[in-house]
N, C-alpha and C positions, 0 to 999 in steps of 0.2 A: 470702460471700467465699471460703470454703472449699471450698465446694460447685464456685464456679468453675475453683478451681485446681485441684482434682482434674477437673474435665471437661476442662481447658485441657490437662492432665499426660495423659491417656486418650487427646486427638485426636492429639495428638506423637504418644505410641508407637503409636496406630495407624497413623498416617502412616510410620513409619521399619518397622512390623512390614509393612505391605502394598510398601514401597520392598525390606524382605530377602526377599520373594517374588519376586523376579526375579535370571537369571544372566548371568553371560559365558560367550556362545558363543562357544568356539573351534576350531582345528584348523589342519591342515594340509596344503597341498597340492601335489600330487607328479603325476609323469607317470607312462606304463605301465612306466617301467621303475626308478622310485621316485625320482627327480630333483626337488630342489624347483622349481617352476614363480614368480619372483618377480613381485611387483608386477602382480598377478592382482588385476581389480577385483572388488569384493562387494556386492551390493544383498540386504539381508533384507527377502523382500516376505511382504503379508496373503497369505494364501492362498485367499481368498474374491474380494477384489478386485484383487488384484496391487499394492495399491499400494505403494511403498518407505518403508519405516521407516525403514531406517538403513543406514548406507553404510560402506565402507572398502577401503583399500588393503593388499592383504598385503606383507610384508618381504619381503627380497631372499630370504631363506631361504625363504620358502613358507607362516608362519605369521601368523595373521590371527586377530583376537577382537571379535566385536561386544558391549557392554555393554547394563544394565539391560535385558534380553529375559525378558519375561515368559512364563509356560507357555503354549504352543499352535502350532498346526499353522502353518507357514512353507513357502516358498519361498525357497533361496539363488541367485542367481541369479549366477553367475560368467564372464566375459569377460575374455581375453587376447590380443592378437593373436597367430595360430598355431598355436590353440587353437578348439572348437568352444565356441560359447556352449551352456551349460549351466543348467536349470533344476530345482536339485536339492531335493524334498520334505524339510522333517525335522519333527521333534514334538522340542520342547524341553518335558523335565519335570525333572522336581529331581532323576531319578536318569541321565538323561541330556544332557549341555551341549557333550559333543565330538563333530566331525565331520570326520574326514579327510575328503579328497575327490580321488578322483583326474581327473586332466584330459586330453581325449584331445586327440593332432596334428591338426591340419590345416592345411592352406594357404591362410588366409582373412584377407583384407587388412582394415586399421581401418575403412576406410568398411567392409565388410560386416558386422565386428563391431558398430556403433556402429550398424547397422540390426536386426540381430537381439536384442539387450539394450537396449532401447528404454530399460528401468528404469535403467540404469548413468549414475550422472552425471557419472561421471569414469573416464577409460582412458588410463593410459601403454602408450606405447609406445617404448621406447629414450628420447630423454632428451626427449622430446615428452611434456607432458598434454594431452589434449581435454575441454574439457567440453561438456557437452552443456546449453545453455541453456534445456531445455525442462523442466527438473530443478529449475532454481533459478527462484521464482516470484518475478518483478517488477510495480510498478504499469503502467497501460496507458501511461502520459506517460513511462516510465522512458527515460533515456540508456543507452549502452554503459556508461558510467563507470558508473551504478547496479547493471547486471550484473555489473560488475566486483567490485564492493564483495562481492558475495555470497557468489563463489569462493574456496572454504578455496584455500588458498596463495599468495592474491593480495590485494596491500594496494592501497588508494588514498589517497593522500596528502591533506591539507588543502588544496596548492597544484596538485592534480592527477595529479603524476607517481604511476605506479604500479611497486610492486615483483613478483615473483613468487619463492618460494624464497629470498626474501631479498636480491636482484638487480635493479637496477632496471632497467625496460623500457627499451628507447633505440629503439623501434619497432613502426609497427604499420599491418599491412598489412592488407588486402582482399582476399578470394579470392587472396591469394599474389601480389599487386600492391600497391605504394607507393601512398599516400595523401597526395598534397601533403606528399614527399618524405620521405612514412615519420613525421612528428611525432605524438606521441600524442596530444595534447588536440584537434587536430583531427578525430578522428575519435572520440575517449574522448566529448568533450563536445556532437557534434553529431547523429550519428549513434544512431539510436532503438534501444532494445535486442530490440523484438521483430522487426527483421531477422536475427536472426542466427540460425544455425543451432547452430553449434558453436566453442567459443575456442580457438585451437591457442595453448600458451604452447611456445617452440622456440629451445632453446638453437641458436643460427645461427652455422651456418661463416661465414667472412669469404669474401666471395667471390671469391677465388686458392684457397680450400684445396676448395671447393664443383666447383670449374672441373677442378681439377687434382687431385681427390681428394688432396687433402695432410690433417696431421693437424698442425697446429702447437698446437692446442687453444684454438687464439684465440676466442671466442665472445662472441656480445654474444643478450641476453635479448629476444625479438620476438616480439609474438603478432600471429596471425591470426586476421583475424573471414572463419569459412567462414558469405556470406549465405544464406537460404534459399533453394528454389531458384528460387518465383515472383518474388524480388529478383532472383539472379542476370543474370536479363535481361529489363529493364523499369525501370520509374523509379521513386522516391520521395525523399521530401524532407518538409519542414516549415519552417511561417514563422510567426514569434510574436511578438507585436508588445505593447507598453505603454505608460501614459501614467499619471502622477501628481501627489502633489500636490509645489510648488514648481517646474512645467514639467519633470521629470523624464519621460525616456522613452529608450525599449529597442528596438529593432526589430531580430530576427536573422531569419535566415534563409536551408535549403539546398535542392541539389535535384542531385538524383543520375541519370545516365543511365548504365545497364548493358547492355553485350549482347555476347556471348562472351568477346572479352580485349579488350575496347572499353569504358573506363572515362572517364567528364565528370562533372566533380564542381562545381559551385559553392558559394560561401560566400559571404555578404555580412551589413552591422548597422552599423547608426549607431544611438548611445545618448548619453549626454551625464553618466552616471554613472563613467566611470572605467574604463570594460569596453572591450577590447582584442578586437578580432578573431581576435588571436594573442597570448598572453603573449611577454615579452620571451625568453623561455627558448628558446618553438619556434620564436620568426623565424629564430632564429640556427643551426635547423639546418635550414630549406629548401634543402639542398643546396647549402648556404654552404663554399665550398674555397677561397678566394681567399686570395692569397698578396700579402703587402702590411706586407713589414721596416720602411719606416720611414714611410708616408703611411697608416696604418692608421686608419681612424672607424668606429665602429660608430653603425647608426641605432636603437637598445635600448641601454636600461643596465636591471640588474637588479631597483632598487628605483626606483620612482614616490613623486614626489612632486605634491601638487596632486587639481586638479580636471579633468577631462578631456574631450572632446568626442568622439567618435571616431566614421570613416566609413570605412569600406572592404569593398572585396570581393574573394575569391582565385578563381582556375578552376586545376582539375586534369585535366588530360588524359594517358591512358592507353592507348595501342595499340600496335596487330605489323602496320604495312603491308605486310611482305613476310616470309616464311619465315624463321626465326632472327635478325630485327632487331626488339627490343622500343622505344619512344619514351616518355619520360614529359617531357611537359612542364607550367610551375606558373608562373602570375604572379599577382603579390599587389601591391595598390595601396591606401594609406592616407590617411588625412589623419586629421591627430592635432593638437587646440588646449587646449593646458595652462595655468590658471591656478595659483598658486599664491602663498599667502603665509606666511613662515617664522619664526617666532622660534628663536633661537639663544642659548642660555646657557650660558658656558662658563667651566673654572676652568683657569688658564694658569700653568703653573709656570715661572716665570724662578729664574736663576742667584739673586737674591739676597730674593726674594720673592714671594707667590702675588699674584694680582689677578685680579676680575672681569672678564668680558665678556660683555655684551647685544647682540645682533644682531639686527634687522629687517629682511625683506624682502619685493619684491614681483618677480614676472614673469610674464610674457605670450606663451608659447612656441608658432610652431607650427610642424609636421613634415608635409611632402610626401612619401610613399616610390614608387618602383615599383621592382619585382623580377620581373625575368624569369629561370628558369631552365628547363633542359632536359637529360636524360640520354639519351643514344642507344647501347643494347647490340647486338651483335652476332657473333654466331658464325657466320664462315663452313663451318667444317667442324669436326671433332674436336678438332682441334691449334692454334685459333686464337681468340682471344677478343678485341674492340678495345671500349672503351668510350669513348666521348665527350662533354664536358660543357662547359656553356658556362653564362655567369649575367651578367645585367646589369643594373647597379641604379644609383638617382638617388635624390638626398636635397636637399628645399629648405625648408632653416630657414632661420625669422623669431624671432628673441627681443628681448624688450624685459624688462630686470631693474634694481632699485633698491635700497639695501640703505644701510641706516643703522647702524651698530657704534658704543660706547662702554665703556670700559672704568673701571672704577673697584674701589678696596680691599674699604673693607667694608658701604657700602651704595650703592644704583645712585642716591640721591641727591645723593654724593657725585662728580661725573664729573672720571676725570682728565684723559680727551680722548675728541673724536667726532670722528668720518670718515662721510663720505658717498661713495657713486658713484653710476652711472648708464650702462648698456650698451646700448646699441643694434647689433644686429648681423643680416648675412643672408649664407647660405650658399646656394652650388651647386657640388652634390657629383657624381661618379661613377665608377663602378666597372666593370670588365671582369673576367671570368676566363675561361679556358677549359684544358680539358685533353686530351690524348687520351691512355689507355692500353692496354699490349698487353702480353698473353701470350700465349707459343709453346712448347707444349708438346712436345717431343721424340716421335720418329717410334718409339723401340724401349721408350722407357721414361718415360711420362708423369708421372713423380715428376721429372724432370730438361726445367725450362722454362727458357725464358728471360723477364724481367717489363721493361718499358721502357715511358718517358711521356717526353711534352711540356706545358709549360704558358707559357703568354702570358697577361699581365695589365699593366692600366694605371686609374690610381688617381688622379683630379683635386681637387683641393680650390679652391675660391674663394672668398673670404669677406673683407665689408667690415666696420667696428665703429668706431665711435664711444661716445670715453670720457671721463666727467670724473666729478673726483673731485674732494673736500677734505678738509683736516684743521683741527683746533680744538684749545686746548688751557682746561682748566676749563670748559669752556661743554658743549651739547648745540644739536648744530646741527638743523635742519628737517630732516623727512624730503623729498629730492628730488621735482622733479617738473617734467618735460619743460626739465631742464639743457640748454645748451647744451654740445655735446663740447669740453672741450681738446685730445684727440689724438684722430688718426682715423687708422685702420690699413686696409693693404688687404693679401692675402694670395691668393697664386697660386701654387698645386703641382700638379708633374707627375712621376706614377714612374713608370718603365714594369719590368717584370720578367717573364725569361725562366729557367728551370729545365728541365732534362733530369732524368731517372733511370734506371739501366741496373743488373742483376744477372742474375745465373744460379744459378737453382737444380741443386746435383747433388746426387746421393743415392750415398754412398759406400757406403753397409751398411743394412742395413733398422733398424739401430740409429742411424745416423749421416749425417750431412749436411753439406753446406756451402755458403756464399751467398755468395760477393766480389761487389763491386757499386762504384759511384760517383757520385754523385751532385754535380749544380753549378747555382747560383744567382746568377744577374747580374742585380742592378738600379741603376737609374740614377735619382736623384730630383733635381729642378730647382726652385728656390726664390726665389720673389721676393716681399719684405718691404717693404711701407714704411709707415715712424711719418711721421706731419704734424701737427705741433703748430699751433692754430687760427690763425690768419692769419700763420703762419711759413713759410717755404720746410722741405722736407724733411730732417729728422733726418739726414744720412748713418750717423753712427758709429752709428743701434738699426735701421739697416733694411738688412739684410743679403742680398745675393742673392748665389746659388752653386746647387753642386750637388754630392752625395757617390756615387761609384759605389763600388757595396760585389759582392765575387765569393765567394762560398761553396763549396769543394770538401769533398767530404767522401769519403774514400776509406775503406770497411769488406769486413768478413769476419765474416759468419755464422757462428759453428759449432754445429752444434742436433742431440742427444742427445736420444735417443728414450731415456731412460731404463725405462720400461715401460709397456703399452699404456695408461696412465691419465696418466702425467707424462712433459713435455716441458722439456730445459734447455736455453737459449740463452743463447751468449756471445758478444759482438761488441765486439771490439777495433775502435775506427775513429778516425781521422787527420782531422782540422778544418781547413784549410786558411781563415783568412779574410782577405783584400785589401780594402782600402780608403778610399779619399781621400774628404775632404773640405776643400771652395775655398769661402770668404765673403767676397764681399765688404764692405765698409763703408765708413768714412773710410780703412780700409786694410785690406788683405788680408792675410785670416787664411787657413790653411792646416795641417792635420793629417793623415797615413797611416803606417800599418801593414801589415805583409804577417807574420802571426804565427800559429805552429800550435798546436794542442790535441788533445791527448789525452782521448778523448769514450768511456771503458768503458761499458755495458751488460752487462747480465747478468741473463735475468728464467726464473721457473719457472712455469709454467703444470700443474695438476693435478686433476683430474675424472673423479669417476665419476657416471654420470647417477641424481638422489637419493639421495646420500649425502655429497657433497662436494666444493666448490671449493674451489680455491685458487690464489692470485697473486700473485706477490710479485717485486719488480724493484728493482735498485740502476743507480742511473744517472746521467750528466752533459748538462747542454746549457749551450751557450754563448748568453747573453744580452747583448742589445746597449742601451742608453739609449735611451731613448725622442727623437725629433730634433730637438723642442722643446729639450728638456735641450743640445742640442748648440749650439744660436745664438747666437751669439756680441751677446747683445742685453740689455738695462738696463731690465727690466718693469717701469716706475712705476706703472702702473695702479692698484694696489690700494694704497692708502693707509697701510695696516701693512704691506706685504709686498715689499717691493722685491727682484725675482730678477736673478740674475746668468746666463747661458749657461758654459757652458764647452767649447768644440768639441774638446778635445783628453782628453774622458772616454774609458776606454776600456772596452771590452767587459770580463764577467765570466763567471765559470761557476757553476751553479748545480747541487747536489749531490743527487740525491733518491733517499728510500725509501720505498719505498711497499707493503704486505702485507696482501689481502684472504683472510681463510677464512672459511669458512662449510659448518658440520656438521648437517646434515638427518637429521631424523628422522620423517620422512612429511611432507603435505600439511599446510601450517600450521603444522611445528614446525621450529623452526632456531635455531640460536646463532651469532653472526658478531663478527668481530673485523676494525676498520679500521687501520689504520695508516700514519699519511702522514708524515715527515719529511724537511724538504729542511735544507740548509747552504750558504750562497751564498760567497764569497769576493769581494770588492771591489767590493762591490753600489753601485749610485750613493744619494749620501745629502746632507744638507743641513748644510749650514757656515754658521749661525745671529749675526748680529750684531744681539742686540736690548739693548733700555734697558728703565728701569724702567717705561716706558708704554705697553709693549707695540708699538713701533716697532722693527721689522726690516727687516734686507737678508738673503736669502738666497743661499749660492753655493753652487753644485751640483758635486760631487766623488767619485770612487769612495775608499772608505775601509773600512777594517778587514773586517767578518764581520755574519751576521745568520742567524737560529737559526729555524726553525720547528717543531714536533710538534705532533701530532693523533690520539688516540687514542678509540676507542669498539667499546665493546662492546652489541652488540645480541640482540633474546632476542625470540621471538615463539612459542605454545604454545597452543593450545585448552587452554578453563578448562569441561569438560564437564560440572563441575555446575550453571554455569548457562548452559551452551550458546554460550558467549562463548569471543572470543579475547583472548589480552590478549599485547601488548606492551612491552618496556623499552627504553632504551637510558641507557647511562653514559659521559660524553666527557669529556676532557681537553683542552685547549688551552693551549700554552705559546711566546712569544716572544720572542726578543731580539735587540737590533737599536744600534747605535750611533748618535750623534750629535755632532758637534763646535756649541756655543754657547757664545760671547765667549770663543775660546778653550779651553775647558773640555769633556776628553771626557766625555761622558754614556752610562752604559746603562741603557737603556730596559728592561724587563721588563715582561709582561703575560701572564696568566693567567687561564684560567676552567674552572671545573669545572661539569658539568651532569647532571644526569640527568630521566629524565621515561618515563611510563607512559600506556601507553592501553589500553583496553576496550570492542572492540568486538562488538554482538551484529545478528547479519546472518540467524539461521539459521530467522525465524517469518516470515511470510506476510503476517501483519498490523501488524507494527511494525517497526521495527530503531532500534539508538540506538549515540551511540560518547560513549565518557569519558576526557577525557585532560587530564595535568597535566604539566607541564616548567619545571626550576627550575635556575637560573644563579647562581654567586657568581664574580663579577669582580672582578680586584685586580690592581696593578700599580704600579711605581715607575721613578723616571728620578734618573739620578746620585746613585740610593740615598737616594733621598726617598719616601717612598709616598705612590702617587697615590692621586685619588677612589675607593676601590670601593664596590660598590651589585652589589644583586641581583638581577633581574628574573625575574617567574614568567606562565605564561601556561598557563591555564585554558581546555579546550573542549568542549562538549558538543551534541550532536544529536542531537534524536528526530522522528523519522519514524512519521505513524501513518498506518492502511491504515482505518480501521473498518467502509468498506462498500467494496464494488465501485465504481469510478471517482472515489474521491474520496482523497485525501492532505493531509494534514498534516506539517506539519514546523517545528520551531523549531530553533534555534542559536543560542550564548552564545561568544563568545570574549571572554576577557578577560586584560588584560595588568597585571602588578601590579610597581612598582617602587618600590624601597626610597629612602626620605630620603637624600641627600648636602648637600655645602655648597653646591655649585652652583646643586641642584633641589632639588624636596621630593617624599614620596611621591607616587606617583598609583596610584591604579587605574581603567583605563578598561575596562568592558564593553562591549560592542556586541552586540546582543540582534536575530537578524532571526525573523522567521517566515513563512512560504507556506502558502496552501489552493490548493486544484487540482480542478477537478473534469470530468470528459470529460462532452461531455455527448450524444453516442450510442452506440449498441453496438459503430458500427465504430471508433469512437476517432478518429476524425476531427478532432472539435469539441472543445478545451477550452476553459475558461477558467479563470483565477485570482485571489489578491490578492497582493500581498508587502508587508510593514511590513519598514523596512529601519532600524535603526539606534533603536530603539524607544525606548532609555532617553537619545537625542541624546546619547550621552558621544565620538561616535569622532572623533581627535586625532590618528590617523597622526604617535606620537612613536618616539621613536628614542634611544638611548643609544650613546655607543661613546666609545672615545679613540681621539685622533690626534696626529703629533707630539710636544710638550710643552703637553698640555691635552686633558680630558676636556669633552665637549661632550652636552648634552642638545639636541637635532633636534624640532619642534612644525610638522609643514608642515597647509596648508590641507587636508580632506576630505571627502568626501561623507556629508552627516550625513541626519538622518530622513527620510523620506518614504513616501508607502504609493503602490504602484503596482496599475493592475487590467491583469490581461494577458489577450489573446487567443490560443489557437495552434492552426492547422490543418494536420492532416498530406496529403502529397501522396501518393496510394497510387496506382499501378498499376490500374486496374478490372479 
């Protein structure tokens, strides 16, 4: 045993004494006339085979240090645009480890740098990185989103979205063209990573400041994938197809036609697992601008529940029929059928005692979409830019839902009443937008334009539903099943809305500017209601028909302070002007208007140096209007505990916010960021509560008192160099308060949650990569100074990806969600465990195939936790549990 520990004690310090044989090479570099030269890329190559060891970015100053470089002959290999690529000899020995380096001029643009420093994996240029993809080694089946994962200073999220420098992407183009309208998972997840050549990440002008060379500092974070060039023009695509056990199956597939500035893209996949053609996130920004105050539906909501079917497919089309007019147009058509069944358990704090609630339900949802959209740019000459957009979409749901509630003290044995219902309902929806706008840039001074639009829009909603319900008291009633309706509703709306906008930019000083402008908003919405109670003549007094015309003026004044070449400060004082009636009829006519001004400040700082520093910060008001359900003058019986009341004479509120984004870079992958969001509402619409002890309420809907929001978090992201890992933090705060009047009695609401959570990701070997990450919540909260439920929830994730031979991959993943005991629930912890093999199975890559085990240890329960109201609720919807799928996928290449 001895003998060991001395041999065990010997291999260490030999290990740490052959680790103090190697230096940091550094130095500094300057131009011929001793200037430091900044953010100057560096490749330490073999000097035998050229290959790259180690890479970096130099400081804005000009100094740069590569670590652990062991003694021997090198190549430094240095690129900058502006600069001549260089490939400088050194001999690194123990008595030499510094090396100035001077860099000569020249006029040699980034594509030629990025051809002559083959070795360089990364080159800024001004506030653009490129990398060069042929640096960072992926498997043959890898996505773009794989490649992505690779790139020190770019994250990809668990849910997709990717950040870069700490900023998250809100775009992502194609050879410098929109991709079914710029969304990232459309092309992050579909698109193959060895098309590409190079990733441009590109803090982007908004385009008035691109047009008009202005500098307002506005920017949103957009990478481009530059393809290679036999992509460029020619086709490819892939299609990949599955089938498993419990009739589970996958079928995606794309296919791309390219040839000069002539871009068709297709997408299509039906699967029967829960997989969306587009997450609910990107539908919503296929160059979605419709304008729609009070008939507003969205066909996405953020979190799914259920089991889901899904079928559809998009086309992107991309071209320039004529000289300075570009055309992108995108249609998307789905069909979407959701099963879903729910338990609901909930602890509900009344005025004079806590009680149980159990909830069961069932439904049977399905979703028709189509979406058409188109953007048409065009520049007739220097001085003149018109864009034009048009989008039009349909929505037809069928739902059929059931749901059984009982409420009881202290054990669900004990019932103090059940309710049942039963919905039947069908929707046909649609929607119009269109817009045209125009800039006209001044003949002597193109800092001084003028910006002007038009927008038309109209917004249908139709929908039938049949409803019946009951209530019990001590008993438990049957769970429903094909009721006949007590009331049958039908429901007809029409908006139509027109909008104008007019401003003039002038440029008073190279320091100083100014905007007046005005803008106005007329829409007109038509509403026809009718309750029919089952073999009764029609409800008059709950089915109300009218219409509210609402006018929006909004008169401002820019004033924008170039305070220096890095920060920009805007302040706009602006005038609200809003008009509007609202007529309902019923068993008699109701009626409410306003013609009433606001006071609408702004005020935001925009500041940036390219890799060093963002910053964002805005204080501001906007007036919000009730939602026009809230406005009807109508007596909701439907829900058997919930009886709502309308109130058509709510009136608008304003809503106060602040908001402050920095973010302090310190190279490629290092960054500290700080969020900050706080809004203040004043007379927000809130609920006027008459419930008993059995959890039987009427609600009336009322603007009242105030309501608090903040949101705080600090984030941290740093290469961990000694094991070649990045690792990440973030620390957040959430804080709210909010009022409530019940049986009389004001209530404040308060809720809190503090969070933190860490990941560890290692992306930098050839043959593996893995990510580690943990995130931990404590929630708490009270109402009328009672403290509610709190419970903590923690969530656990892990990935490893192995490489071990040429064409074949592995990969596992573990997420797991762990939540703390309360009275309501009790602990849980749910894993859900998948894993994938892959294997190509010729040299072109053409041919794969795979397995996936999905759900491995059967635990996944898609629950949910949160409070609402007065009551904390634990959420258990139905989910897609185990199964092992074999997949097939063929890529489409070009010959």
């Amino acid at each position: 045993m001895p003998k060991t520990c001395i041999t065990l004690c010997a291999l260490i310090f030999f290990c740490f004494h052959v680790k103090a044989q190697s230096y940091s090479v550094s130095g500094h570099l300057a131009d011929s006339t001793g200037v430091a030269v900044p953010y100057a890329s560096l490749a330490l190559a073999d000097k035998v085979d050229t290959n790259t060891l180690q890479f970096t970015v130099a400081s804005e100053s000009g100094y740069y240090t590569l670590k652990n470089v062991e003694p021997n002959d090198y190549y430094i290999v240095l690129a900058c645009v502006g600069y001549e690529v260089k490939y400088v000899p050194i001999s690194v020995t123990k008595n030499k480890a510094n090396f100035d380096i001077e860099m000569i001029s020249a006029a040699i643009s980034m594509k030629e740098v990025m051809v002559q420093a083959r070795k360089i994996p990364i080159l800024m240029n001004g506030d653009t990185v490129v990398y060069n993809s042929s640096s960072f080694k992926t498997q043959s089946n890898a996505t773009v989103e794989d490649l992505m994962k690779k790139l020190p200073g770019v994250q990809v999220g668990k849910d997709g979205t990717l950040t870069a420098e700490g900023e998250k992407v809100t775009k992502v183009l194609i050879n410098g063209k929109e991709f079914f309208g710029g969304n990232v998972e459309a092309a992050t997840k579909n698109l193959d990573a060895d098309l590409v050549d190079k990733i441009e990440v590109i803090d982007k002008k908004t385009d008035e400041d691109e047009f008009t060379d202005g500098d307002s500092k506005e920017t949103e974070k957009v990478i481009n994938l530059v393809l290679k060039e036999k992509h460029s023009n020619g086709y490819f695509g892939k299609i990949r197809g599955g089938y498993g056990t419990g009739d589970v199956y996958d079928v995606h597939g794309n296919i791309n036609f390219f040839r000069d500035a002539t871009q068709l893209s297709l997408i299509g996949g039906l699967n029967n697992i829960s997989k969306r053609l587009y997450g609910w996130r990107d539908m919503q920004t296929l160059n979605s601008f419709s304008i729609n105050p009070m008939n507003n539906w969205n066909s996405y909501t953020s979190r799914g529940s259920g089991v889901s079917s899904n079928t559809g497919i998009g086309a992107n089309l991309h071209f320039e029929p004529l000289e300075k007019v570009k055309v992108d147009l995108s249609y998307i058509v789905t069909d979407i059928e959701t099963v879903d069944t729910s338990l609901y358990n909930s602890e509900v704090y009344l005025p004079t005692n806590t009680l149980f609630s159990e909830s069961q339900g069932f439904s049977l949802i399905q979703d028709q979409n189509h979406k058409v959209s188109s953007k048409i740019e065009f520049e007739p000459d220097t001085l003149n830019r018109i864009v034009a957009r048009f989008q039009y979409e349909t929505l037809a749901n069928d739902r059929n839902s059931t749901n059984l509630t009982f409420n009881f003290r202290d054990s669900s044995q004990n019932v103090l009443n059940s309710g049942v219902s039963e919905v039947n309902s069908g929707k046909q929806n649609s929607k119009l937008a269109s817009k045209i706008h125009w800039t006209r840039k001044a003949k002597k001074n193109s800092k001084n334009y003028f910006l002007g639009s038009v927008y038309y829009g109209n917004s249908f909603v139709n929908q039938g539903e049949g409803n019946y319900f009951n209530t019990v008291s001590n008993a438990l009633l049957k769970f429903p099943q094909n009721e006949a309706p007590l009331i049958r509703t039908d429901l007809a709306t029409d908006e139509q809305t027109f909008a104008t906008t007019s401003a003039f930019h002038l440029e008073i000083s190279k320091k100083f500017s100014i905007q007046p402008g005005v803008n106005w908003m007329g829409s007109k919405y038509s509403h026809d209601f009718q309750w029919k109670p089952n073999d009764a003549p029609l409800l008059e007094s709950n089915s109300p028909s009218g219409n509210v015309r609402s006018d929006n003026l909004e008169y401002f004044m820019h004033f924008i302070f170039k305070i220096d070449s890095f920060t920009t400060l805007r302040v706009v004082p602006e005038v609200n002007q809003m008009i509007e009636t609202r007529s309902f009829s019923t068993d008699t006519l109701q009626e409410f208007s306003f013609n009433k001004y606001y006071f609408i400040p702004f005020v935001f700082v925009q500041s940036s140096k390219p890799h060093k520093y963002n910053l964002y910060a805005h204080l501001r008001a906007n007036v919000e209007r009730p939602q026009t359900a809230q406005l009807l003058p109508v007596v909701n019986t439907t829900d058997p505990y919930n009886t709502i009341v309308g109130n058509i004479q709510l009136k608008n509120f304003i809503r106060y916010s602040g908001y402050m984004n920095y973010r302090k870079l310190f190279g490629l992958g290092k960054f500290i960021s700080l969020n900050s969001w706080n809004t203040h509402t004043l007379n927000p619409v809130v609920s006027k509560l008459s419930v008993d002890e059995f959890n039987y309420s009427t609600r009336e809907i009322l603007n009242y008192k105030n309501a608090t929001q903040t949101s705080q978090t600090l984030s941290v992201q740093w290469p961990f160099k000694p094991l070649k890992a990045s690792i990440s933090g973030e620390l957040g705060y959430e804080w709210s308060q909010s009022f409530q009047i019940q049986n009389e009695v004001d209530l404040e609401q308060i809720n809190s949650s503090t969070s933190v959570g860490t990941e560890l990701q290692w992306n930098e070997f050839d043959k593996w990569s893995m990510s580690l990450g943990a995130d931990m919540a404590w929630n708490r909260g009270s109402i009328g100074g009672q403290s509610n439920n709190k419970f903590t929830n923690q969530s656990y994730y892990a990935e490893l990806v192995l490489n071990p031979i040429k064409r074949l991959e592995w990969s596992a993943e573990l997420d797991m969600e762990v939540y703390g005991a309360s009275a309501a629930a009790g602990a849980q912890s749910i894993p859900i465990l998948t894993s994938q093999l892959s294997y190509s199975m010729d040299s072109s890559d053409r041919w794969s195939i795979g397995l996936k085990a999905f759900d491995i240890l059967d635990q996944n329960q898609n629950l949910w936790r949160y409070w609402t109201a007065n009551r904390f609720i634990q959420s258990q919807n139905l989910a897609v549990r185990r199964y092992v799928m074999f997949t097939v996928r063929y890529k489409i290449k070009k010959p």
